[in-house]
C-alpha positions in Angstrom: -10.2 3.1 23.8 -8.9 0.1 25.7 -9.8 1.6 29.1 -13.3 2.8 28.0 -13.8 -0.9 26.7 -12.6 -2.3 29.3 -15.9 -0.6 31.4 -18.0 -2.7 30.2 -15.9 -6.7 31.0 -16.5 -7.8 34.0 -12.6 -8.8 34.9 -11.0 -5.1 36.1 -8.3 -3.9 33.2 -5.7 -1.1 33.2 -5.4 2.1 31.3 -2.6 2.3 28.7 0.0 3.7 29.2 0.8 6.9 28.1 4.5 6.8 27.4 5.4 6.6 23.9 7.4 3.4 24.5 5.9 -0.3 24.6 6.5 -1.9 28.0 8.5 -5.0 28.8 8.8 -7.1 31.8 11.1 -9.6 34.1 10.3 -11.2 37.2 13.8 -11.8 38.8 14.9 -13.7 41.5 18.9 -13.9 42.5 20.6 -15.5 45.4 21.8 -13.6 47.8 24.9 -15.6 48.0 25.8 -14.1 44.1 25.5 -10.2 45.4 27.7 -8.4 47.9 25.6 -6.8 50.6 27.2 -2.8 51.3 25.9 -4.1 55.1 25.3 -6.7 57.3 22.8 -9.4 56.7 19.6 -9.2 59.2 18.7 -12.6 58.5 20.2 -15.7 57.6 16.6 -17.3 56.6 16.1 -14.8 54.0 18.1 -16.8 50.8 16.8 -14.8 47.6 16.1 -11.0 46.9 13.5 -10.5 44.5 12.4 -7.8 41.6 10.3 -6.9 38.4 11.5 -5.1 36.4 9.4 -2.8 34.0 11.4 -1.3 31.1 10.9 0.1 27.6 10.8 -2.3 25.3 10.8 -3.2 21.6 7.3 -2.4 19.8 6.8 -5.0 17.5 7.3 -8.0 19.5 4.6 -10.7 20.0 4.7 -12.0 23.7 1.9 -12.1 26.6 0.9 -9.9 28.9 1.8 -11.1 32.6 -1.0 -12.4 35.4 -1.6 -9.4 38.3 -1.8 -11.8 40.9 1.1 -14.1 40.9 1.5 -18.3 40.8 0.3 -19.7 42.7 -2.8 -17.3 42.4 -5.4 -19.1 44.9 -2.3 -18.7 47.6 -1.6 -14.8 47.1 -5.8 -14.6 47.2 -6.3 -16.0 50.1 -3.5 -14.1 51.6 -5.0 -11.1 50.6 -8.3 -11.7 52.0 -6.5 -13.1 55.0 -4.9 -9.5 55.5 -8.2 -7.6 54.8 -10.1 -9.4 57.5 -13.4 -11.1 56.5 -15.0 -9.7 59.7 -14.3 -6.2 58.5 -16.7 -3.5 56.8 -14.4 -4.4 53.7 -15.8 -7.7 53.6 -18.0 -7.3 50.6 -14.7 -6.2 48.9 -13.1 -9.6 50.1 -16.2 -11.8 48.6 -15.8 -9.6 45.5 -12.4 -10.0 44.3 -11.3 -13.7 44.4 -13.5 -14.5 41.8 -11.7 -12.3 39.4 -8.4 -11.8 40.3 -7.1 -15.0 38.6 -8.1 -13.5 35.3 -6.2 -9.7 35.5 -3.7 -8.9 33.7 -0.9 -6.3 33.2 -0.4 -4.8 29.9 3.5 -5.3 30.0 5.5 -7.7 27.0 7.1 -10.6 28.8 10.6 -11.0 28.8 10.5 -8.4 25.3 13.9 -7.2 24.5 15.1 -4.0 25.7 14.5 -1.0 23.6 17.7 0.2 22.2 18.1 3.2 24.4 17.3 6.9 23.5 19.2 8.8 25.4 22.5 11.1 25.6 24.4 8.7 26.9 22.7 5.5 25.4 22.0 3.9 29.4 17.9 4.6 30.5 17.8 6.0 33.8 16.6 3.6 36.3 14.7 3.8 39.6 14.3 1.7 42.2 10.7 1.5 43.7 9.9 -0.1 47.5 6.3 -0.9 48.2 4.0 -0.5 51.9 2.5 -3.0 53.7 0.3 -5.4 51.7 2.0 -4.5 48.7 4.2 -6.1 46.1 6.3 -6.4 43.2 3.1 -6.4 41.1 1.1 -4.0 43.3 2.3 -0.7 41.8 2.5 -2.1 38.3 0.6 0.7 36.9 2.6 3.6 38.4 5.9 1.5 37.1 4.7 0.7 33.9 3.8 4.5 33.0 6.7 5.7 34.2 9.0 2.7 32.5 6.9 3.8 29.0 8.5 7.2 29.4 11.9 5.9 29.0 12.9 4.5 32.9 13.7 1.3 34.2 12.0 0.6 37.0 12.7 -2.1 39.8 9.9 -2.9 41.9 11.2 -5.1 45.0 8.7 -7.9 47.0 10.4 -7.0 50.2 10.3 -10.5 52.4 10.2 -8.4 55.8 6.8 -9.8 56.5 4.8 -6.6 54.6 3.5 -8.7 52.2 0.1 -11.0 52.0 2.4 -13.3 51.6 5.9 -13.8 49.3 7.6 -17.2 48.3 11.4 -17.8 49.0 12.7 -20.6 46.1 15.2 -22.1 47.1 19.0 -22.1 46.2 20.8 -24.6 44.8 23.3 -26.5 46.8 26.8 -27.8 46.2 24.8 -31.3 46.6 22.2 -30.0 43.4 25.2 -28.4 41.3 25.8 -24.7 40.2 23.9 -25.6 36.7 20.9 -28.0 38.2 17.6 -25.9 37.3 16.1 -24.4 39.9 14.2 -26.0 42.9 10.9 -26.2 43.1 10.9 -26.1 46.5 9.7 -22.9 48.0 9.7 -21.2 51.5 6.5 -19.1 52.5 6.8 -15.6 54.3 3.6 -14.6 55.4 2.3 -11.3 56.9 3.6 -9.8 59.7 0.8 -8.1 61.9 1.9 -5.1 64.3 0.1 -2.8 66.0 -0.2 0.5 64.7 0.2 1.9 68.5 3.4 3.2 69.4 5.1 0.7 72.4 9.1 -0.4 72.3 7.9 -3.9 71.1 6.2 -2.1 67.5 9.4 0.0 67.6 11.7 -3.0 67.5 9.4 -4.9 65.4 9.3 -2.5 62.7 13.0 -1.6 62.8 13.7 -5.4 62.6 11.5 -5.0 59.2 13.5 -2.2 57.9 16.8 -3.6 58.5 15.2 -6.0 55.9 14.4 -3.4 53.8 17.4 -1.6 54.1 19.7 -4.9 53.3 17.5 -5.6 50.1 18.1 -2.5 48.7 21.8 -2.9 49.1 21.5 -5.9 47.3 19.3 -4.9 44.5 21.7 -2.2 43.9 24.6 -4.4 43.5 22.6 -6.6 41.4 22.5 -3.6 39.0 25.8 -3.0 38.9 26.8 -6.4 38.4 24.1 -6.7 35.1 24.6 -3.2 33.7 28.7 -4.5 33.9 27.7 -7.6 32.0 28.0 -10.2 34.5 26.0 -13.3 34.4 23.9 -13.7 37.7 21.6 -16.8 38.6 18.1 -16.1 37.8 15.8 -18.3 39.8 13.0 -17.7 37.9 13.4 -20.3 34.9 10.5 -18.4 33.1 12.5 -15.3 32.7 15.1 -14.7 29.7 18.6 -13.6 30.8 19.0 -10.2 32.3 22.3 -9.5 29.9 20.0 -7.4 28.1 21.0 -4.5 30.3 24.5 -5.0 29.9 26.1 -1.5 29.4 22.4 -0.3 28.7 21.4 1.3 32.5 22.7 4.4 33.9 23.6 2.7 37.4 27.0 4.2 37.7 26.8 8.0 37.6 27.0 9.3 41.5 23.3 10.8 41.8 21.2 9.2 38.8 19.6 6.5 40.4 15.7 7.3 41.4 14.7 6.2 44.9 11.0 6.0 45.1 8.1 4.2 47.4 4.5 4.7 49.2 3.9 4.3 52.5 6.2 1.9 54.5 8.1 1.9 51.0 8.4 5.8 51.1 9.7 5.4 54.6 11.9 2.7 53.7 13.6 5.3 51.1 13.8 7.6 53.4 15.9 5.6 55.7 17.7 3.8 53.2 18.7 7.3 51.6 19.7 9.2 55.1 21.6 6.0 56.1 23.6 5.8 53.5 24.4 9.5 53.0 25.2 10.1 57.0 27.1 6.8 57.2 30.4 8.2 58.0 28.8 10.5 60.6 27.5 8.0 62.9 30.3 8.1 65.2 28.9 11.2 66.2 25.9 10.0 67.1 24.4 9.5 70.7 24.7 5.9 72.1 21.1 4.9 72.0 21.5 5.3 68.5 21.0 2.0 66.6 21.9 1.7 62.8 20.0 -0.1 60.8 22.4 0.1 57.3 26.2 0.7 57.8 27.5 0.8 54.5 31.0 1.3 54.1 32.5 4.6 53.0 33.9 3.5 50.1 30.9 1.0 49.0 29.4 1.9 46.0 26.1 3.1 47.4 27.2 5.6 48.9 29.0 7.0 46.0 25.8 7.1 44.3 23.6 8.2 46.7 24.3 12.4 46.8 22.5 15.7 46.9 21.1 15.6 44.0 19.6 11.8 44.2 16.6 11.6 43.2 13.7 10.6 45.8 10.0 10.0 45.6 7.7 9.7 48.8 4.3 8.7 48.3 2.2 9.2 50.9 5.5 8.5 53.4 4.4 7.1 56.5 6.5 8.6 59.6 6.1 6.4 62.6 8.2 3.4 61.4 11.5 6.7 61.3 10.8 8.2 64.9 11.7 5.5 67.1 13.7 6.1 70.1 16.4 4.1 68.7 16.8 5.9 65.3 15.9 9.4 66.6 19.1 10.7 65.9 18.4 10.2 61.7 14.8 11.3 61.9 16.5 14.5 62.9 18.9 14.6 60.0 17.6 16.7 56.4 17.7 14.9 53.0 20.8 15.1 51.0 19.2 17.9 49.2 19.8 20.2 51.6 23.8 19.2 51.6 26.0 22.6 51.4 25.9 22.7 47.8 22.6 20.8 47.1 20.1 21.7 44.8 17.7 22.4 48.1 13.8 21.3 48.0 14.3 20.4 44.3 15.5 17.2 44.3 12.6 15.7 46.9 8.8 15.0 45.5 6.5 14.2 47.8 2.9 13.7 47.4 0.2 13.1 49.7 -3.4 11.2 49.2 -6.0 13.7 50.7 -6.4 11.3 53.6 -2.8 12.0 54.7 -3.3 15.6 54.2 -6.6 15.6 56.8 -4.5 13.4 58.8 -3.1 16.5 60.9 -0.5 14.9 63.7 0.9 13.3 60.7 1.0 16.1 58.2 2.9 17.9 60.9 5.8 15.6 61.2 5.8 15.0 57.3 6.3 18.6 57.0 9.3 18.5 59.4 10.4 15.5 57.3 10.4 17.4 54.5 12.1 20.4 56.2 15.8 21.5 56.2 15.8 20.9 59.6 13.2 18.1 60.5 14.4 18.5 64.3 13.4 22.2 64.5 9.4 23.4 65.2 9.7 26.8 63.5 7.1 28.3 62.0 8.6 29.5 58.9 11.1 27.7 57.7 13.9 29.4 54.7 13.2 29.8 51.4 15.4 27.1 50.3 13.0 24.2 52.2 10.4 24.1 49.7 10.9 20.5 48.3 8.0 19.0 45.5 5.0 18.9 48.1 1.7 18.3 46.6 -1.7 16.7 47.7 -4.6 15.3 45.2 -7.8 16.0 46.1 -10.3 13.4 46.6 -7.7 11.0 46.7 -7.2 8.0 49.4 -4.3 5.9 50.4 -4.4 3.6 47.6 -4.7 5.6 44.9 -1.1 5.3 44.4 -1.3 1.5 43.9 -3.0 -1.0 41.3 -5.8 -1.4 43.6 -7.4 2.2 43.0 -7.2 1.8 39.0 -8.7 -1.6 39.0 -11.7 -1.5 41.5 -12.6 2.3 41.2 -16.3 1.7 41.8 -15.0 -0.4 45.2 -12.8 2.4 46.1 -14.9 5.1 45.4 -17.8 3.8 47.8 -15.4 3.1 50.6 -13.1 5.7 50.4 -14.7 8.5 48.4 -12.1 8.6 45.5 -12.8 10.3 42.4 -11.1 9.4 38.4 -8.5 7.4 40.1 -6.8 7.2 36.6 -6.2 11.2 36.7 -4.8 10.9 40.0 -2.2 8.6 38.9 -1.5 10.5 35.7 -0.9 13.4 37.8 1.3 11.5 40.4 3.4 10.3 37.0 3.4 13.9 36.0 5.4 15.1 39.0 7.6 12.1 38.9 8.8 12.8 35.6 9.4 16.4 36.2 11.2 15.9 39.0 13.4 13.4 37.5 13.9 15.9 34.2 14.7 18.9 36.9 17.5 16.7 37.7 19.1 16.2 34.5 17.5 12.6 33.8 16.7 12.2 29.9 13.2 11.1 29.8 10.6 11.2 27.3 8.2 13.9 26.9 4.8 14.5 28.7 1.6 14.1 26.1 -0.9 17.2 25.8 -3.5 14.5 26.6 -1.5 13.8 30.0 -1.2 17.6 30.5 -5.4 17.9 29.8 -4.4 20.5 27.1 -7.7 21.1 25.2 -7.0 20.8 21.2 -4.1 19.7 20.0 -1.6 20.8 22.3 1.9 19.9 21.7 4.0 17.3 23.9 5.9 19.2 26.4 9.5 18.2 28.0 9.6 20.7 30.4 6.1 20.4 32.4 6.6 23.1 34.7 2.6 23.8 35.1 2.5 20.3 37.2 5.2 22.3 39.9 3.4 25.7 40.1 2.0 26.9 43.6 -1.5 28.4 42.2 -3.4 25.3 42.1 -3.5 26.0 38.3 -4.5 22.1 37.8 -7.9 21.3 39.2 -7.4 19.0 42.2 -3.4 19.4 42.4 -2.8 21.3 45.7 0.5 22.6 46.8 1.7 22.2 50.5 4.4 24.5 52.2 6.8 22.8 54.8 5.9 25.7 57.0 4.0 25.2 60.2 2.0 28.2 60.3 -1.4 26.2 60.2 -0.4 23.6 62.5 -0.6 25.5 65.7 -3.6 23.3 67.1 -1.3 20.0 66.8 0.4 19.6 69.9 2.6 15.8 69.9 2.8 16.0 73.3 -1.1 15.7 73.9 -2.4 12.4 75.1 -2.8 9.5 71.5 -6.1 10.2 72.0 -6.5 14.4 71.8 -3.6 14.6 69.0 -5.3 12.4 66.4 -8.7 13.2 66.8 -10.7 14.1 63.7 -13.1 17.0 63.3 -16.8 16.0 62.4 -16.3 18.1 59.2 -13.1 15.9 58.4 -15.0 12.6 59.0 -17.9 13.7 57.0 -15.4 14.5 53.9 -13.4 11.3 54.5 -15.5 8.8 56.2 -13.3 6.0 55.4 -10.2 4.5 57.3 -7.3 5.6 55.3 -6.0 2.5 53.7 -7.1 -1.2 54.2 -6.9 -3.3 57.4 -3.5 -3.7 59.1 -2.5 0.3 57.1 -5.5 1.9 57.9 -4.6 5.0 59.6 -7.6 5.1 62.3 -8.5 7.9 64.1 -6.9 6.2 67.1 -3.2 6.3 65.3 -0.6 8.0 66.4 3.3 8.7 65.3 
């Protein structure tokens, strides 16, 4: 009712969610001086890490939904239209949102307490979600809160790498302040970092400098974790926020292989590298010396006891240039943990592509290898045992992962041709949930309304219809790692010749992929 309501205001609104469980929020904001990083630190400018955190949450609690765009709000819109470009095609998007961006907000409970939790072992499972360029803590709200209703804790990170609009650093306080002084006011401003999409050692180095960022901020969050879940008191800089002891004994952080890594784009990459890092740590004195780490965590760190074969991980529409540089070749070429002697294989890996990545050809190619047992081999058929969780929605574009597909579907469905953006994200919450439940995570069961069950179907804890292979789900498509169909794509073509679109693709998709500085233009390349 609320989302068919919400049709007719003119401020955009979310969906419900369609968890059973009430939603609850904290914006969080810790020193880095109170965490231990499992490697070393990239930057000694960056003096905070931040997070949200979305997590079930008591239901009868009175307490305010949260603002989408974050204080200060005429800042973070201005850096937003700053990153679209005014002088762009998009620029009737850009005159339309500042006007109503101030007034959106998320359907989460602010600092509600923690509902008690419902599980085996009494600890919700928890993931930990990076965003892609121009995203945010709060720009995947929707996909964190849906998931967070079904029983998950889920940390969103602002990375401060230069990927977002722009992020705010507060400032720490000083032996001169006092441990206990209240938090400064004072604030330093990150803005975005523009590089080119077009491969050259500078972009290479550029974006590896970003994910060493990355990297080191998921170390950090991860310790942060530990540190709650064990019950110890960590500085909040965010005075608005209630204490995170909440979560003391109350998150499953500690089991080797329970912890969800998810992201989209950059973010998925970001995973990707963060995951392979840590699991081929110890290996990477075999490596060839123009291999550069980017994350060196220690072999007895406790990252890389949690990070195994049967981890968890999540790529949304992963984006494979930033992990093919010369310099971290050597990693690219590595498989996911999954496919560890012993591992559970293709199962433990999801990845779903917008149709705009799928028509994207070069790229679909070297997602595929990605994806593969062996993403250094160019066989055609690859074994049985590589057949990870690989799915594309139709008539879906790049952002139909993010809050910005659900809240300006009219918007996106002129530029970029998307169609019900909300069934697209129920479906992407769908496979996230099964994949998480085929891994022995306790969460809560998938509604007959989510599973378009006509009647009154009963709620399902096994939704193995949203895995099948015979397209049984209108618009749900499954891919094969196999690289039978991409005999035309040849990488060592000119940038030009090995990106190139068909007329038939252009007239299907006639959009650039994703907005601005992500758009994957027909002149892209890996």
């Amino acid at each position: 009712m609320s989302s068919f309501l919400s049709r007719f205001s003119p401020v955009p609104g979310f969906p419900a969610y369609t968890g059973p469980h009430k939603v609850g929020t904290l914006d969080v904001e810790l020193p880095v001086s109170s965490l231990k990083s499992p490697s070393f630190a990239p930057s000694s400018d960056i003096s905070t890490v931040q997070y949200r955190v979305f997590y079930p949450c008591e239901p009868d609690v009175k307490a305010k939904p949260i603002n989408w765009i974050p204080a200060p709000q005429r800042a973070y819109v201005s850096a937003y239209s700053r990153f679209l470009g005014a002088g762009s095609y998009l620029a009737e998007f850009i005159s339309y949102i500042p006007r109503i961006l101030h007034y959106i907000s998320i359907p989460v409970l602010k600092n509600a307490p923690l509902l008690a939790p419902q599980t085996l072992n009494k600890r919700w499972p928890v993931m930990i979600f990076s965003h892609g360029l121009a995203g945010s803590r709060n720009a995947y709200s929707h996909l964190a809160g849906s998931i967070a209703s079904h029983g998950v804790v889920v940390i969103a990170i602002e990375h401060r790498d230069g990927s977002t609009p722009v992020t705010y650093v507060r400032a720490v306080p000083t032996a001169t302040t006092g441990e206990n002084a209240a938090p400064q006011s004072t604030k330093r401003t990150i803005d975005y970092r523009r590089l080119s999409h077009t491969p050259s050692p500078e972009v290479e180095d550029g974006r590896n400098e970003q994910l060493r960022i990355r990297l080191w901020e998921m170390g950090l969050v991860h310790d942060s974790l530990l540190k709650v879940a064990q019950g110890t008191e960590l500085p909040n800089l965010n005075a608005s926020s209630v204490s995170l002891s909440m979560f003391k004994e109350k998150i499953d952080v500690f089991t080797p292989g329970k912890i969800t890594f998810a992201g989209h784009s950059f973010g998925a990459a970001t995973v990707t590298q963060f995951v392979k890092s840590t699991f081929y740590s110890s290996q990477t004195s075999q490596a060839p010396k123009e291999f550069k780490p980017l994350f060196t965590p220690p072999s007895d760190s406790s990252i890389v006891q949690q990070i195994t074969p049967n981890t968890p991980v999540v790529l949304l529409d992963v984006w494979c240039f930033p992990l093919r540089t010369a310099s971290t070749r050597w990693l690219w070429n590595k498989p996911f943990p999954c496919y560890a002697p012993g591992g559970p294989d293709g199962a433990a890996l999801l990845a779903v592509e917008s149709q705009a990545f799928f028509k994207w050809r070069v790229h679909l190619k070297a997602t595929k290898q990605l994806l593969s047992h062996d993403p250094s081999s160019s066989e055609v058929f690859p074994p049985s045992s590589s057949k990870p969780h690989f799915y594309y929605a139709t008539s879906s574009a790049h952002l139909s992962q993010s809050d910005f597909g659900i809240l300006f579907p009219r918007v996106i469905k002129r530029f970029l041709g998307v169609e019900d953006p909300e069934r697209i994200m129920r479906l992407n919450v769908r496979a996230v949930l099964q994949l998480l439940r085929d891994q022995g995570i306790e969460v809560s069961a998938t509604s007959s309304a989510d599973m378009e069950l006509e009647g009154n179907g009963a709620e399902t804890h096994d939704d193995r219809l949203i895995f099948r292979r015979n397209e049984e789900i209108k618009g749900w498509n499954w891919l094969s790692t196999s690289l039978e169909d991409m005999g035309d794509v040849n990488e060592k073509k000119s940038e030009k010749d090995e990106t190139k679109f068909s007329d038939s693709d252009l007239k299907q998709d006639p959009s650039e992929v994703v907005v601005k500085n992500e758009v994957m233009k027909r002149e892209s390349s890996l």
